[in-house]
PQR file of N, CA, C, O and H, with PARSE charges and radii, in Angstrom:
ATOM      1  N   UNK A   1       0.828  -1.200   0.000 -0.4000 1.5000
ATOM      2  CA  UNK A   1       0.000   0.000   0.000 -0.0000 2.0000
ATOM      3  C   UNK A   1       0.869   1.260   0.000  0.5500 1.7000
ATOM      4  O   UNK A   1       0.553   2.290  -0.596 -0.5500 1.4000
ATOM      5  N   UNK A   2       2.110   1.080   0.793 -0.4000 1.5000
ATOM      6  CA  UNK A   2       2.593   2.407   0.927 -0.0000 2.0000
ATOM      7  C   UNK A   2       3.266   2.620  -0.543  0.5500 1.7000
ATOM      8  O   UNK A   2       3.042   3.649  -1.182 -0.5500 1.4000
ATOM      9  H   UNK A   2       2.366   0.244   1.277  0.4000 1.0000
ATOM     10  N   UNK A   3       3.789   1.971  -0.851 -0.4000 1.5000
ATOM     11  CA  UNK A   3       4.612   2.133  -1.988 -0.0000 2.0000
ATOM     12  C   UNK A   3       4.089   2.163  -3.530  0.5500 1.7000
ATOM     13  O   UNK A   3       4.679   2.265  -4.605 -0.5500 1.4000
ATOM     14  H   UNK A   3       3.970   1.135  -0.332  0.4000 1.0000
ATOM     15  N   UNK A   4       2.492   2.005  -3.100 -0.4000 1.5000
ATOM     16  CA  UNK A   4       1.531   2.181  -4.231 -0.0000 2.0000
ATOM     17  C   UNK A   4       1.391   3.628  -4.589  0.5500 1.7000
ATOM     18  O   UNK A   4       1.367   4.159  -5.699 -0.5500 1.4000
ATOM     19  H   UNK A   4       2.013   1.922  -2.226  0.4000 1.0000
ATOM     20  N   UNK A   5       1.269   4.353  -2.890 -0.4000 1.5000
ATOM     21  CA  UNK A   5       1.252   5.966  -2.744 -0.0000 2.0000
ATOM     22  C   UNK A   5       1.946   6.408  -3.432  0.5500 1.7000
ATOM     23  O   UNK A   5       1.720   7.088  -4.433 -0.5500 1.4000
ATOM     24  H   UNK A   5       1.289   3.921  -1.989  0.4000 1.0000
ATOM     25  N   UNK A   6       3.386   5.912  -2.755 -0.4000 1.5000
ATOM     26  CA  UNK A   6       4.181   7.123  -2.490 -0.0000 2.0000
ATOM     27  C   UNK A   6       4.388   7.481  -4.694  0.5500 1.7000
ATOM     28  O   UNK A   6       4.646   8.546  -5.255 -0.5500 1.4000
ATOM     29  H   UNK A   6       3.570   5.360  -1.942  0.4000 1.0000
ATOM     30  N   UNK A   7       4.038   5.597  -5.531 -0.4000 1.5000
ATOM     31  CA  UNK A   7       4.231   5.722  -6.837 -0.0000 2.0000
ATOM     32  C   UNK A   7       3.445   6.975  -7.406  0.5500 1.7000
ATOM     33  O   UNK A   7       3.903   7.855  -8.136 -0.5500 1.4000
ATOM     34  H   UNK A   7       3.828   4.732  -5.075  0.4000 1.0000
ATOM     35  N   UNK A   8       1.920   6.835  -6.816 -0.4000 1.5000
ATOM     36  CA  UNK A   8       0.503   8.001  -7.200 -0.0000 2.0000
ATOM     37  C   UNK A   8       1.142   9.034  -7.105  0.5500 1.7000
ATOM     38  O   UNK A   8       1.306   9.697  -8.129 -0.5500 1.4000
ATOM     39  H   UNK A   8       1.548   6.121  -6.223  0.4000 1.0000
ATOM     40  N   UNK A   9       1.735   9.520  -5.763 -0.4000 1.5000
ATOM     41  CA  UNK A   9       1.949  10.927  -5.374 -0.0000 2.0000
ATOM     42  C   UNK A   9       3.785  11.565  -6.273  0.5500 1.7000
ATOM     43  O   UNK A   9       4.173  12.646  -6.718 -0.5500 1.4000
ATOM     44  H   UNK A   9       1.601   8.981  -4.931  0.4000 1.0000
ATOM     45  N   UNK A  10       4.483   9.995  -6.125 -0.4000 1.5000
ATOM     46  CA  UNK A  10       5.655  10.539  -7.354 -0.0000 2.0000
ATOM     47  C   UNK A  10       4.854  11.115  -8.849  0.5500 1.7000
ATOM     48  O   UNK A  10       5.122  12.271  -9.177 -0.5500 1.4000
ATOM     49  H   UNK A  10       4.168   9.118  -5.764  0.4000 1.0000
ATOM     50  N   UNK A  11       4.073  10.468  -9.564 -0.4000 1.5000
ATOM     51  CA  UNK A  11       3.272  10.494 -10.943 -0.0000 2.0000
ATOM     52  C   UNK A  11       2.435  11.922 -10.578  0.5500 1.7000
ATOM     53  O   UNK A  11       2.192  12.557 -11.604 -0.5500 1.4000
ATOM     54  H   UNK A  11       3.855   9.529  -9.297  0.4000 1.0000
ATOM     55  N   UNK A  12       2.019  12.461  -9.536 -0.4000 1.5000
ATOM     56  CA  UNK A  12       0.961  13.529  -9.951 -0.0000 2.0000
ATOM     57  C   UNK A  12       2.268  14.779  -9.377  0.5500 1.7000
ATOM     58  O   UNK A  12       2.481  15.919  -9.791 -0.5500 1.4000
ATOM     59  H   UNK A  12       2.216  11.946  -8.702  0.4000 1.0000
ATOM     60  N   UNK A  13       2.648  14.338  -8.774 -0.4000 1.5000
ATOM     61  CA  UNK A  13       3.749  15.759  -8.031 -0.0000 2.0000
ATOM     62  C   UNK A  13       5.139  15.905  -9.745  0.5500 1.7000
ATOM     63  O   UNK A  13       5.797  16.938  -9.870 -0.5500 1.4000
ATOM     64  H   UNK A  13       2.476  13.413  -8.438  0.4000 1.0000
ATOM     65  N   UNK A  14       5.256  15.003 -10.538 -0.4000 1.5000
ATOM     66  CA  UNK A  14       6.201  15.730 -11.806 -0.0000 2.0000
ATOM     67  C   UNK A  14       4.778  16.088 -13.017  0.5500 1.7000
ATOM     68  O   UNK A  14       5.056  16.877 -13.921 -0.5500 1.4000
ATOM     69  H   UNK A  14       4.722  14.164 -10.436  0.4000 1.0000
ATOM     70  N   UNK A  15       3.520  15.577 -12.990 -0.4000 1.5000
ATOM     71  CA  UNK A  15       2.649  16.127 -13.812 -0.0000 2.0000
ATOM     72  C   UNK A  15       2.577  17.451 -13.432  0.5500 1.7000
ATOM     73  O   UNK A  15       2.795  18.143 -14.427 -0.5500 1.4000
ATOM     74  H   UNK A  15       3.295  14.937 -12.256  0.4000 1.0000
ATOM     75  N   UNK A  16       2.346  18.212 -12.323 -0.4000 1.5000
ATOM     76  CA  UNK A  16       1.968  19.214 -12.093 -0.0000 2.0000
ATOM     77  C   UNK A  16       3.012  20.177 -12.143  0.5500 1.7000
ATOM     78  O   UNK A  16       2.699  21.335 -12.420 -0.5500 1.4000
ATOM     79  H   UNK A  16       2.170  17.650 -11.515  0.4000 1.0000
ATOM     80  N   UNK A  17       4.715  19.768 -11.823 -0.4000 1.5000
ATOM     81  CA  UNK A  17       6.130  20.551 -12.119 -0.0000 2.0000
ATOM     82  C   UNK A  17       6.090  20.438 -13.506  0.5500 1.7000
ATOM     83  O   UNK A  17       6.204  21.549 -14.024 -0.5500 1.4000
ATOM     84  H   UNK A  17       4.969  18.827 -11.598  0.4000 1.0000
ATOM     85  N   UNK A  18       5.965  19.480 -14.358 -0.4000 1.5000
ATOM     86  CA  UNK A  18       5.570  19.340 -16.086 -0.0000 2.0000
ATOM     87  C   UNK A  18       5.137  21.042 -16.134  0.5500 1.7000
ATOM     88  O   UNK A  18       5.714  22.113 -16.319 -0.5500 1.4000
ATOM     89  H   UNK A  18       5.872  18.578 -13.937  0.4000 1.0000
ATOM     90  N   UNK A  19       3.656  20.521 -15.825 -0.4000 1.5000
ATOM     91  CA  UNK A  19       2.987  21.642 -16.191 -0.0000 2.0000
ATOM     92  C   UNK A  19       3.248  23.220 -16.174  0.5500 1.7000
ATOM     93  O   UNK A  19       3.320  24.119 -17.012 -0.5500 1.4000
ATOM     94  H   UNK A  19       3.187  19.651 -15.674  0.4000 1.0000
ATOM     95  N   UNK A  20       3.399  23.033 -14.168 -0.4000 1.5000
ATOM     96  CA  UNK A  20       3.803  24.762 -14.197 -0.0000 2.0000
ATOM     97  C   UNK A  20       5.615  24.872 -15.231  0.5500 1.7000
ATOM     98  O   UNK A  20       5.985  25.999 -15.559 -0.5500 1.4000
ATOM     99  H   UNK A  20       3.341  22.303 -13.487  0.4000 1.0000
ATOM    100  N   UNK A  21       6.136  24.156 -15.448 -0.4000 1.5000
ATOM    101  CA  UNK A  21       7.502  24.491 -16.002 -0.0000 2.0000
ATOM    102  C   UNK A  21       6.768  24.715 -17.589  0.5500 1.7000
ATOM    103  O   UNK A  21       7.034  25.681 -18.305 -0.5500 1.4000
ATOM    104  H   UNK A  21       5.835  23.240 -15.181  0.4000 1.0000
ATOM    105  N   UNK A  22       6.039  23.888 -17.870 -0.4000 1.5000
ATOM    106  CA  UNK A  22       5.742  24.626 -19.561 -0.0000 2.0000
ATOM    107  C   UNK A  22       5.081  25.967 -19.353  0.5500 1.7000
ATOM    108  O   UNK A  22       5.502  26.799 -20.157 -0.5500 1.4000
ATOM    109  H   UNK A  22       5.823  23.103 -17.289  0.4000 1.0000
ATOM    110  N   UNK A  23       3.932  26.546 -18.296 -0.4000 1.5000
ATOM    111  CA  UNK A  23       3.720  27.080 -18.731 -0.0000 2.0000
ATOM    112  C   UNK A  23       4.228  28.252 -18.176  0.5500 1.7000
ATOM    113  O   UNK A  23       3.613  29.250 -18.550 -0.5500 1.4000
ATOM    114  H   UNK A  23       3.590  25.870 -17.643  0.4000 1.0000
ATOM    115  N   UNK A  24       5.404  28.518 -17.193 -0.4000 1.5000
ATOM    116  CA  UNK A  24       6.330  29.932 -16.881 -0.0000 2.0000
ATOM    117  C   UNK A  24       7.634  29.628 -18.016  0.5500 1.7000
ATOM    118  O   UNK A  24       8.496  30.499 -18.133 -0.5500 1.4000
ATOM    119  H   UNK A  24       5.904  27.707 -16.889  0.4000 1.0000
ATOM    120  N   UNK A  25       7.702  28.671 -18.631 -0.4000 1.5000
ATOM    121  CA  UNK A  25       8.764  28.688 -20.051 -0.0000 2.0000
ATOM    122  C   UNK A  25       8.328  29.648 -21.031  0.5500 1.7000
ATOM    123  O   UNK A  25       9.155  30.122 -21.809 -0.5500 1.4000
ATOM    124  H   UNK A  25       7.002  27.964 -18.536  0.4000 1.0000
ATOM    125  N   UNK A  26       7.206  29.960 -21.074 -0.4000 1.5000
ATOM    126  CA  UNK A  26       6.358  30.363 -22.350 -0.0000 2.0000
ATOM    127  C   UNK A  26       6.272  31.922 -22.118  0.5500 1.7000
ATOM    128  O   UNK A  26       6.174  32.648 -23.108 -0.5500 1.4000
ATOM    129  H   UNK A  26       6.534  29.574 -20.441  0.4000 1.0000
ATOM    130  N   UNK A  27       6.302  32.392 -21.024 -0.4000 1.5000
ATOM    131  CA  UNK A  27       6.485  33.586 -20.260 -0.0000 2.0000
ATOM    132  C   UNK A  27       7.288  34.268 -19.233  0.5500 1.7000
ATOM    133  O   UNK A  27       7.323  33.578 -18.215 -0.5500 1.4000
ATOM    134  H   UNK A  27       6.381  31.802 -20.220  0.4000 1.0000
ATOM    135  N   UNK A  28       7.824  35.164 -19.143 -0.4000 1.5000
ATOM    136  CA  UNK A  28       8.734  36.370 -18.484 -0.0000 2.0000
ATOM    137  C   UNK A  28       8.099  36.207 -16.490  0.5500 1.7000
ATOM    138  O   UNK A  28       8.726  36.281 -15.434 -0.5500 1.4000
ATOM    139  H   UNK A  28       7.796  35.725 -19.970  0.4000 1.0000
ATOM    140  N   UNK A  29       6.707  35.986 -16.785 -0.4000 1.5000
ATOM    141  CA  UNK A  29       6.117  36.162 -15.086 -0.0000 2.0000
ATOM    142  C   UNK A  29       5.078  34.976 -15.479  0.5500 1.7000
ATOM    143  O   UNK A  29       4.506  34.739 -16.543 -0.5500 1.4000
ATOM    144  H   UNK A  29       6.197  35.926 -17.644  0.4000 1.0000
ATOM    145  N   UNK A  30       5.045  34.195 -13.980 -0.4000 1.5000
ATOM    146  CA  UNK A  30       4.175  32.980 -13.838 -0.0000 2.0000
ATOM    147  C   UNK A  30       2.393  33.757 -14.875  0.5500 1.7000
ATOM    148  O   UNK A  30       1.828  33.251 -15.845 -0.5500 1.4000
ATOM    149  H   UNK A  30       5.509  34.388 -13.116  0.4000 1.0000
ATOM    150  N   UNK A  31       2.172  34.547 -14.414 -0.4000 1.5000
ATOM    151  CA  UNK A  31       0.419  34.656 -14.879 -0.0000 2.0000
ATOM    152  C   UNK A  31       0.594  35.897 -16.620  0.5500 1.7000
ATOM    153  O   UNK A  31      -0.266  36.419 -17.329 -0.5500 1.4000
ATOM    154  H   UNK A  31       2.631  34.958 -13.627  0.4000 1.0000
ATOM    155  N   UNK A  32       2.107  35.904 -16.669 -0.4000 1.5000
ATOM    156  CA  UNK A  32       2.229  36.228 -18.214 -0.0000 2.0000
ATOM    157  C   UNK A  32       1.860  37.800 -18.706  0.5500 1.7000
ATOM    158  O   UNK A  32       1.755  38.091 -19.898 -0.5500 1.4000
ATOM    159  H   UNK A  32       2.805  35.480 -16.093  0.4000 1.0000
ATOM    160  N   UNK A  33       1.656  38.897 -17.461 -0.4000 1.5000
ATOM    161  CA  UNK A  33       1.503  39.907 -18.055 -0.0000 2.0000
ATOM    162  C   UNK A  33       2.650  40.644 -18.098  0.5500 1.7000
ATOM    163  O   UNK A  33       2.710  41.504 -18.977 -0.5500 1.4000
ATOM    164  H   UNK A  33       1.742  38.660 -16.493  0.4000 1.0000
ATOM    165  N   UNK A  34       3.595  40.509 -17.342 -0.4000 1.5000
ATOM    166  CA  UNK A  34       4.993  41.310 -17.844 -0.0000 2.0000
ATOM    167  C   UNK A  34       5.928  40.475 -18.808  0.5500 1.7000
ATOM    168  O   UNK A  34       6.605  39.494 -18.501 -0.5500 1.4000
ATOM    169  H   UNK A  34       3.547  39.810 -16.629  0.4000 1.0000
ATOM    170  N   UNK A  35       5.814  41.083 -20.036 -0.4000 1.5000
ATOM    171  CA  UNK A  35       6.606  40.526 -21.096 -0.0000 2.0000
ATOM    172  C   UNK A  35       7.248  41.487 -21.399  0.5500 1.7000
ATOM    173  O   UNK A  35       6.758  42.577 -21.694 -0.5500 1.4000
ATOM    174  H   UNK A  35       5.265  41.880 -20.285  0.4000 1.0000
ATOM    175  N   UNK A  36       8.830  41.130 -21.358 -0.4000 1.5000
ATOM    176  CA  UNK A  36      10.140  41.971 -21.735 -0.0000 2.0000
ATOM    177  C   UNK A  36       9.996  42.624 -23.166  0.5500 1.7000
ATOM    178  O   UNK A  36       9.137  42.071 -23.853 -0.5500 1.4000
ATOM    179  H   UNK A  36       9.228  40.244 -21.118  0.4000 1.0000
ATOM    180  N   UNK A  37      10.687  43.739 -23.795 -0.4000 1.5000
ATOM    181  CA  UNK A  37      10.742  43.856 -24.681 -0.0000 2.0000
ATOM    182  C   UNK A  37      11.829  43.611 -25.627  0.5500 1.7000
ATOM    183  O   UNK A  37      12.922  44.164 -25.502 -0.5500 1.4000
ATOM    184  H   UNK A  37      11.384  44.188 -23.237  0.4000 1.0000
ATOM    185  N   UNK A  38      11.392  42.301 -27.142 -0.4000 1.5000
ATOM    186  CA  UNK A  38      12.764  41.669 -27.381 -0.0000 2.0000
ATOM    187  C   UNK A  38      14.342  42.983 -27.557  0.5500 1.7000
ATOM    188  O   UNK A  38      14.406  44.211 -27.608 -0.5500 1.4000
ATOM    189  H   UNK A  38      10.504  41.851 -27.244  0.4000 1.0000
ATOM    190  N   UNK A  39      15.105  42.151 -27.588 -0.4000 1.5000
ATOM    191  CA  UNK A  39      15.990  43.166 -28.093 -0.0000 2.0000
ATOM    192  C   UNK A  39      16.632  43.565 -29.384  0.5500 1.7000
ATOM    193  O   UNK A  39      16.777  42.605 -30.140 -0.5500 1.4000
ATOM    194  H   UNK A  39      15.054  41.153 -27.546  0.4000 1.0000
ATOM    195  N   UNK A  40      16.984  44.511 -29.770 -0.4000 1.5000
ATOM    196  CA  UNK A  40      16.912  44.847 -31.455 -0.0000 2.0000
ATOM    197  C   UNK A  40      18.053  43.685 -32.127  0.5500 1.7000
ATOM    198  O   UNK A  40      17.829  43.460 -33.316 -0.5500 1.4000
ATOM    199  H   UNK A  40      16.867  45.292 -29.156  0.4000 1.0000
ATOM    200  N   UNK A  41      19.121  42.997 -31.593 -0.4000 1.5000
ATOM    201  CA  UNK A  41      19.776  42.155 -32.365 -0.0000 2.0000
ATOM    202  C   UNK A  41      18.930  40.888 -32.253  0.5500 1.7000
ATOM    203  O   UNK A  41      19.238  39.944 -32.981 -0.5500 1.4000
ATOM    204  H   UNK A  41      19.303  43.179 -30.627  0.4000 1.0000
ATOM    205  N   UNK A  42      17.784  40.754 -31.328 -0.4000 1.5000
ATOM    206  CA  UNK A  42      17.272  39.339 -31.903 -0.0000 2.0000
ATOM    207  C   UNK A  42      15.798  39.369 -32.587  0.5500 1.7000
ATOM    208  O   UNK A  42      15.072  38.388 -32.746 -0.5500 1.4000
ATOM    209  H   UNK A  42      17.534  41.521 -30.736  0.4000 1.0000
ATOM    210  N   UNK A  43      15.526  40.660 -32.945 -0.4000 1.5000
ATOM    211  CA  UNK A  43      14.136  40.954 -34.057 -0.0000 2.0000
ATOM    212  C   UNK A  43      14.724  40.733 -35.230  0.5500 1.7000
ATOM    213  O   UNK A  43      15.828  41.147 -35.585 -0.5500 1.4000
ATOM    214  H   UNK A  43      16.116  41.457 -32.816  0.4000 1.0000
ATOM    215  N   UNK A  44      13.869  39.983 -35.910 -0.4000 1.5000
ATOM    216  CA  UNK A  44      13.665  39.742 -37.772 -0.0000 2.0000
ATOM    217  C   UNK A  44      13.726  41.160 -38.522  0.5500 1.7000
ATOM    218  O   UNK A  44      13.320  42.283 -38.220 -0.5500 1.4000
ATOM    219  H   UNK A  44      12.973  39.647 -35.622  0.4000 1.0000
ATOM    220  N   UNK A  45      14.288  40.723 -39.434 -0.4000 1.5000
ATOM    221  CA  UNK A  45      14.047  42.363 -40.150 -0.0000 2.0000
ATOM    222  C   UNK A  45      13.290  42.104 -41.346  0.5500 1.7000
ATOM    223  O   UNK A  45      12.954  43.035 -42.079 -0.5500 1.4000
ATOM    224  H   UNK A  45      14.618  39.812 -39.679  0.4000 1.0000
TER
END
């Protein structure tokens, strides 16, 4: 039993680090309203 847990609680505790890591990758601040402004050597011309 215990080691059934501790498998559940390993499997949902890296789903949920998964998650929050994709989605503060994608953004500057966890809830995404301060976004940096790029800088001119890495804009397309």
């Amino acid at each position: 039993m215990k080691k059934g847990l501790e498998k559940v609680v390993a499997n949902l505790s890296a789903k949920v680090l998964k998650s929050l890591a994709r989605s503060t990758s994608a953004s500057a601040c966890y809830t995404g309203f301060y976004q940096p402004k790029e800088p001119k050597c890495l804009r397309e011309k």
